[in-house]
TORKESE-72862 format. One record per residue (C-alpha): x, z, y. Coordinates in steps of 0.1 Angstrom, whole numbers. Example, Ala and Ser with C-alpha at 12.3 -4.5 7.8 and 13.67 -1.06 7.14 Angstrom:
2
+-------+-------+-------+
!     x !     z !     y !
+-------+-------+-------+
!   123 !    78 !   -45 !
!   137 !    71 !   -11 !
+-------+-------+-------+
***
This chain:
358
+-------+-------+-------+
!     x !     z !     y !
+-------+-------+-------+
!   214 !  -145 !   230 !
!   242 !  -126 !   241 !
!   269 !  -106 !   220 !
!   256 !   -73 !   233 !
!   218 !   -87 !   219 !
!   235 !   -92 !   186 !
!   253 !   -62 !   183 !
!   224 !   -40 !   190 !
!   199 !   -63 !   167 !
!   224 !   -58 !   136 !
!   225 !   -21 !   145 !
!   189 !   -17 !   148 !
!   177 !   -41 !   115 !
!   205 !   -26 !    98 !
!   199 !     7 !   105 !
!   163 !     1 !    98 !
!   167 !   -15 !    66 !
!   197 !    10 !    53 !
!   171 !    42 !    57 !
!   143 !    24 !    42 !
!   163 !    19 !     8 !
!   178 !    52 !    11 !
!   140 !    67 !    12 !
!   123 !    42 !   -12 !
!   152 !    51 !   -32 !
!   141 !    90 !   -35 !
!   101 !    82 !   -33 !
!   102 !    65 !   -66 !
!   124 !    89 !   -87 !
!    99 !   116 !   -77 !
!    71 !    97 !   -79 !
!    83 !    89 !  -120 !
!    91 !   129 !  -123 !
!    58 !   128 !  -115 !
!    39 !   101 !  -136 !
!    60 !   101 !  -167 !
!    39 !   125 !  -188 !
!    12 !    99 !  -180 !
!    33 !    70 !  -190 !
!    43 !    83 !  -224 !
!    10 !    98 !  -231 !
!    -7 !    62 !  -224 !
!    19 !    41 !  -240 !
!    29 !    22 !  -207 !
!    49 !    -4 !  -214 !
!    85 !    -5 !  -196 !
!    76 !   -40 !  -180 !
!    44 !   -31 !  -166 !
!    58 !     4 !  -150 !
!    84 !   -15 !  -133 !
!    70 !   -50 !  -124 !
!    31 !   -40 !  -123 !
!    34 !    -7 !  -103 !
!    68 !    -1 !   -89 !
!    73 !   -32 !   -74 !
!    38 !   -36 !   -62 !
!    43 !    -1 !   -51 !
!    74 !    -4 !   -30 !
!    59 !   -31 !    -5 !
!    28 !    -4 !     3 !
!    51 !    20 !     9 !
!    76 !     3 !    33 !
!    46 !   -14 !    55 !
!    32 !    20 !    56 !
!    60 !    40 !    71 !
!    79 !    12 !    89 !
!    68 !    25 !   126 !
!    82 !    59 !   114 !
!   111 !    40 !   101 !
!   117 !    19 !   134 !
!   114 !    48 !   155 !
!   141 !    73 !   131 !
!   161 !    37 !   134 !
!   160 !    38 !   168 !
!   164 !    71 !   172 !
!   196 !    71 !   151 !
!   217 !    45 !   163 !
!   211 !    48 !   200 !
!   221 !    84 !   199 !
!   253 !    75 !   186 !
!   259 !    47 !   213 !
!   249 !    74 !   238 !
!   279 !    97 !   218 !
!   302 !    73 !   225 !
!   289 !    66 !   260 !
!   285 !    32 !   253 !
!   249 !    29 !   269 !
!   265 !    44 !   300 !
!   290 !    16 !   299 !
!   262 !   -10 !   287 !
!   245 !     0 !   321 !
!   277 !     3 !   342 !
!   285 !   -31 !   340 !
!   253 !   -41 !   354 !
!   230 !   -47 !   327 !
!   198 !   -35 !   342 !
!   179 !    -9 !   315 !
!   147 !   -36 !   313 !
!   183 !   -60 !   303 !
!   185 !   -34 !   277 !
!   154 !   -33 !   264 !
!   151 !   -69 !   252 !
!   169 !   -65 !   215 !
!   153 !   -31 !   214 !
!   118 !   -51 !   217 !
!   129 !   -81 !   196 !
!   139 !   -65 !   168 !
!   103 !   -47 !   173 !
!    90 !   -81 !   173 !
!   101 !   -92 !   141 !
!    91 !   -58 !   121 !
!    58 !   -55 !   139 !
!    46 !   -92 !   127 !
!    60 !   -88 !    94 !
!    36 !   -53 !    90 !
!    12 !   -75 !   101 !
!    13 !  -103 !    78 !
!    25 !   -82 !    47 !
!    -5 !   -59 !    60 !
!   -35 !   -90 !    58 !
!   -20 !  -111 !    31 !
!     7 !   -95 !     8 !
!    -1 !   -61 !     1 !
!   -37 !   -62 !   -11 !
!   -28 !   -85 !   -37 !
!     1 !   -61 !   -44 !
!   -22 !   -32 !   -43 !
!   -49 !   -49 !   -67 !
!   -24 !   -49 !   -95 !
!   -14 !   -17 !   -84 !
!   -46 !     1 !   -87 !
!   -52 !   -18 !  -117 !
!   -23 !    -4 !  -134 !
!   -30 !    29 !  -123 !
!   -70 !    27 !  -135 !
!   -53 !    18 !  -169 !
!   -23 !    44 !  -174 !
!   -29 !    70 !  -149 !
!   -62 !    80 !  -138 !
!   -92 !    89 !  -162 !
!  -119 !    70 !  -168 !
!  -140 !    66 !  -139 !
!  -178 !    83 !  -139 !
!  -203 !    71 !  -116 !
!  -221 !   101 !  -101 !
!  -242 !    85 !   -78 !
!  -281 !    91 !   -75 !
!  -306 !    70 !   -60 !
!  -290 !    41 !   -55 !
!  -308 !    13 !   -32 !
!  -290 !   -21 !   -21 !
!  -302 !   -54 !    -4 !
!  -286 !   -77 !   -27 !
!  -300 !  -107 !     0 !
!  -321 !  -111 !    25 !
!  -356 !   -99 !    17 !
!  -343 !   -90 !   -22 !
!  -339 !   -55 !   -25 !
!  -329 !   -37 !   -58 !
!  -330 !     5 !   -71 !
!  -312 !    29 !   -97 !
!  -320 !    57 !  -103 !
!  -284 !    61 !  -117 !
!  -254 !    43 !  -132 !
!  -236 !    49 !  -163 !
!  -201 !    31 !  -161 !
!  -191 !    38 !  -193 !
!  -225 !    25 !  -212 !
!  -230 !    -3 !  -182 !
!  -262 !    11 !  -183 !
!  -286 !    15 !  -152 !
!  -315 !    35 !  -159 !
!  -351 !    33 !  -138 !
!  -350 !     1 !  -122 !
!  -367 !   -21 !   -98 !
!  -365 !   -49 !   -78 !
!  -383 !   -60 !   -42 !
!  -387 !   -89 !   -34 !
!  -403 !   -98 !     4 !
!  -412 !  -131 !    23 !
!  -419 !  -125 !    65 !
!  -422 !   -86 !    56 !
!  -445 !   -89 !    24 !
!  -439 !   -78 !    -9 !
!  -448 !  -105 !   -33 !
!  -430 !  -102 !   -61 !
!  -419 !   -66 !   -82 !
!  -400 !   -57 !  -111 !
!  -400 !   -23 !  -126 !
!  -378 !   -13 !  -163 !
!  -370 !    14 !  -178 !
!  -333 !     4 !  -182 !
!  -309 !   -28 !  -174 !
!  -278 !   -33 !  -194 !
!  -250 !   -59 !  -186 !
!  -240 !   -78 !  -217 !
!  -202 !   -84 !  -211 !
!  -199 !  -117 !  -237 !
!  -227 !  -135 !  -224 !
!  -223 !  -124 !  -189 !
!  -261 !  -113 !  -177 !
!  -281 !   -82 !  -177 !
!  -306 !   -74 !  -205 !
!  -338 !   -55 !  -187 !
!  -356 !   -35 !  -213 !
!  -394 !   -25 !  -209 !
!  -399 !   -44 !  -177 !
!  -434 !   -46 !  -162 !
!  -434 !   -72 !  -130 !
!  -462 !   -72 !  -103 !
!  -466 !  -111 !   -86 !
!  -486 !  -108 !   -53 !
!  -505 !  -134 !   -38 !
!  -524 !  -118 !    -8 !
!  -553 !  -101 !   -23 !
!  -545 !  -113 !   -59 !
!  -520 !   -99 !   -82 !
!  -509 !  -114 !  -117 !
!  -488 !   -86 !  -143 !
!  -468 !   -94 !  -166 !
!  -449 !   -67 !  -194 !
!  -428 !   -71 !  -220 !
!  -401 !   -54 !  -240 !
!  -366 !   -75 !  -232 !
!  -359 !   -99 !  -205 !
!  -322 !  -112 !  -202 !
!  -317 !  -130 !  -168 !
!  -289 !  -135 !  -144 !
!  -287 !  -112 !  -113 !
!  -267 !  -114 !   -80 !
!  -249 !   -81 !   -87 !
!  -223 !   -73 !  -117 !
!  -215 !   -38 !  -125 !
!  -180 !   -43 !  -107 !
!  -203 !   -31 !   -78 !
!  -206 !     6 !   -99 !
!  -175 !    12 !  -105 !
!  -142 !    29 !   -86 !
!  -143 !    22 !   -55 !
!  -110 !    44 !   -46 !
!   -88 !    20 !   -27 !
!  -111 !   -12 !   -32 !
!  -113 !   -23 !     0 !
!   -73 !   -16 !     4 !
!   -67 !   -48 !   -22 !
!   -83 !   -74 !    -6 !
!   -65 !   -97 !    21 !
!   -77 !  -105 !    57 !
!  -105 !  -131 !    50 !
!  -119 !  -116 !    16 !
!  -119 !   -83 !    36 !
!  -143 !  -101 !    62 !
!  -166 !  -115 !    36 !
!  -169 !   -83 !    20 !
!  -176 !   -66 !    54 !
!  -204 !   -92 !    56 !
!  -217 !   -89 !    26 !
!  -220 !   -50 !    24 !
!  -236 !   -46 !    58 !
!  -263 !   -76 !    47 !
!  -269 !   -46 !    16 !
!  -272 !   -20 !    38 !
!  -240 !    -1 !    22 !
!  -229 !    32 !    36 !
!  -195 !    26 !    35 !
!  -192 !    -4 !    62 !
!  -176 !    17 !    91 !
!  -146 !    24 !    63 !
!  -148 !   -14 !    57 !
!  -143 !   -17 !    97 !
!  -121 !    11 !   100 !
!   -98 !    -9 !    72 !
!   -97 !   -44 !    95 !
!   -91 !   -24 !   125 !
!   -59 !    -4 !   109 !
!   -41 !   -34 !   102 !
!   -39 !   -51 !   135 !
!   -38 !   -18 !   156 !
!   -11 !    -4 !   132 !
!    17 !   -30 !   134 !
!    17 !   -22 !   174 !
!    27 !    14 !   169 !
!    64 !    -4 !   163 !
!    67 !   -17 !   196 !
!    55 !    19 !   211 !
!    75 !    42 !   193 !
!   112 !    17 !   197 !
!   100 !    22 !   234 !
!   100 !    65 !   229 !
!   130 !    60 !   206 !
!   150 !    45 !   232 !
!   138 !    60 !   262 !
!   149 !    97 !   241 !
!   179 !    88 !   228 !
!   196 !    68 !   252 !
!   202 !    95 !   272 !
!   236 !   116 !   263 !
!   226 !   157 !   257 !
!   243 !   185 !   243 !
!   227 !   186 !   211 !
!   239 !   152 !   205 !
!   222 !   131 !   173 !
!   210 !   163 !   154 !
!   187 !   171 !   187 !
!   177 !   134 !   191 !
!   161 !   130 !   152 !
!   147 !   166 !   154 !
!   125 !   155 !   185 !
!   120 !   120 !   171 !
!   105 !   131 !   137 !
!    86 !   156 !   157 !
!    69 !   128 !   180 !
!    63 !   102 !   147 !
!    46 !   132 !   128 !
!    26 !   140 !   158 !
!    15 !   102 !   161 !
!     6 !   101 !   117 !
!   -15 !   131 !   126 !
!   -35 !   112 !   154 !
!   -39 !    88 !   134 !
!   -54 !   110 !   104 !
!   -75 !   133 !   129 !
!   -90 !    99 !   142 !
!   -93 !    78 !   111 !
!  -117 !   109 !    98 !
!  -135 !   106 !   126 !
!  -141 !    73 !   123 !
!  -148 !    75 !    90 !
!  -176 !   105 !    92 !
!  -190 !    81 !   117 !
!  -182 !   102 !   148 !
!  -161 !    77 !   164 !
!  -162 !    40 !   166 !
!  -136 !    23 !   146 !
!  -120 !     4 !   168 !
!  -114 !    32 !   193 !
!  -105 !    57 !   164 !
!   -75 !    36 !   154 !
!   -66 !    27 !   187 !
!   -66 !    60 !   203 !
!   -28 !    71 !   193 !
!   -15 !    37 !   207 !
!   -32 !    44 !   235 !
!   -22 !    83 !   242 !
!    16 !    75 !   232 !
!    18 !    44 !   253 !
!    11 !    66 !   285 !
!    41 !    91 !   267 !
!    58 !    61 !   265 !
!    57 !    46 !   303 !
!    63 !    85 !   311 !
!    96 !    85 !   291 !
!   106 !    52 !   302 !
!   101 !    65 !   336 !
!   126 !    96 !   335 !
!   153 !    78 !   309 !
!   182 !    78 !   322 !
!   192 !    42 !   346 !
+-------+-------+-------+
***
């Protein structure tokens, strides 16, 4: 590694690093004028606001603004080489621009596979206690409004609810299927279930089951029936940002296990595991638009460079909110939906790299 590699790694890291404090910085002292009402009026202690949230919240925030961050980097510190004219000299003395390129790429490197481990393995468990400090001290208690709720809990083992009440763990007009090569042989019908938190099963109140044996049938009622079933009323509950605390492989399981149910919400699940590889790759796309913009000397010097280089990163976060709500509404596919604003800025990219200045 040469000297000019160095010089332009530290000014790139550096830079990088430098803006992200300054930023984090500013987001959390709005995000406390914010929450502090909440705080004192739910008695958060001091500890938990600092270790529980803030520092679990910091790590969500960097990973989810560092290709915005790498490209203002970028952006920043090559427009005040070009100032100085030192990428003219850079390429003067025979460094070829691909030459150049390399730190630029490098350094893109090492942020792009740190998003993506921090995205798969460090963050959700971040997140989790995250969410669960904010379920405690900031939002309200959670109210289950969904009717009609059917899941396959395994294959052939179907359960329904009328509805859920999270705050009495109480599901009311319930019934299980059960099915063996497409028959029905076995059927449970209550009035109510209710999960019993110290023993740790549900109680099934005025049950009436149905056995089925080809043309014969045995019935069996009674009042109270407390058994073990393979759901737990963690399934009822918020679901806000679920998905977002679990790491790479309990994220798989879970996409697994939902689409085995029949769950409506597997494309988000999909949509989730997608984001995270496909987002870490926007680094090495926008360093390439960073550089190929701001290497080139102009009048309006650094101020024009970061005006057009915020305009470009806001323009890629809203392709990738247009297409994420595709994808999630089920439009698009969502592998293609995340994928599309790499796609459409590496062609701006290879254009830009095209007409920077050699």
């Amino acid at each position: 590694m040469k000297l000019l590699d160095r010089y332009i790694i530290g000014k790139f890291l550096g830079t990088f690093i430098f803006s992200m404090l300054l930023i984090i910085l500013i987001v959390v002292v709005f995000d406390i004028s914010e929450k502090i009402e909440d705080f004192v009026e739910k008695d958060a202690p001091l500890k938990a606001i600092i270790v529980d949230y803030y520092f679990n919240f910091i790590p969500y925030f960097v990973n989810l603004f560092s290709p915005l961050f790498t490209f203002i980097a970028v952006i920043f510190f090559t427009s005040r080489m070009a100032s100085r004219t030192e990428i003219v000299a850079i390429l003067s003395s025979g460094v070829s621009y691909t030459r150049l390129l390399f730190p630029y790429m490098l350094s893109a490197t090492v942020i792009a596979i740190l998003s993506l481990y921090l995205n798969n393995f460090v963050i959700p468990h971040a997140t989790k206690k995250r969410i669960e400090f904010e379920n405690r001290y900031i939002h309200n208690q959670f109210h289950n409004s969904d009717r009609n709720i059917h899941k396959q809990t395994s294959p052939g083992n179907y359960i329904y609810l009328q509805n859920y009440s999270t705050e009495d763990n109480v599901g009311y007009k319930f019934s299980i299927e059960k099915f063996s090569k497409g028959t029905l042989y076995y059927k449970l019908m209550a009035d109510n279930i209710k999960w019993d938190s110290v023993k740790k099963h549900w109680s099934i109140n005025d049950y009436y089951i149905r056995y089925i044996n080809g043309m014969d049938e045995y019935i069996k009622k009674g009042r109270r029936l407390d058994t073990v079933l393979s759901f737990t009323p963690d399934e009822f509950g918020r679901k806000d940002n679920t998905i977002e605390a679990m790491d790479y492989y309990q994220l798989s399981k879970y996409a697994d296990s939902e689409k085995l149910k029949g769950s409506s919400n597997t494309e988000l699940i999909d949509l989730e595991i997608d984001r995270r590889i496909a987002f870490p790759f926007a680094t090495f796309i926008l360093t390439l638009i960073g550089v190929s913009i701001a290497s080139r000397k102009v009048r309006g010097g650094i101020g024009m460079h970061i005006g057009l280089g915020i305009g470009i990163s806001f323009t890629f976060i809203m392709f990738m909110q247009v297409t994420t709500t595709f994808a999630a509404s089920g439009l698009v596919s969502p592998l293609i939906a995340v994928w599309i604003p790499n796609i459409i800025f590496s062609f701006l990219a290879w254009y830009l790299l095209k007409k920077a200045q050699k």
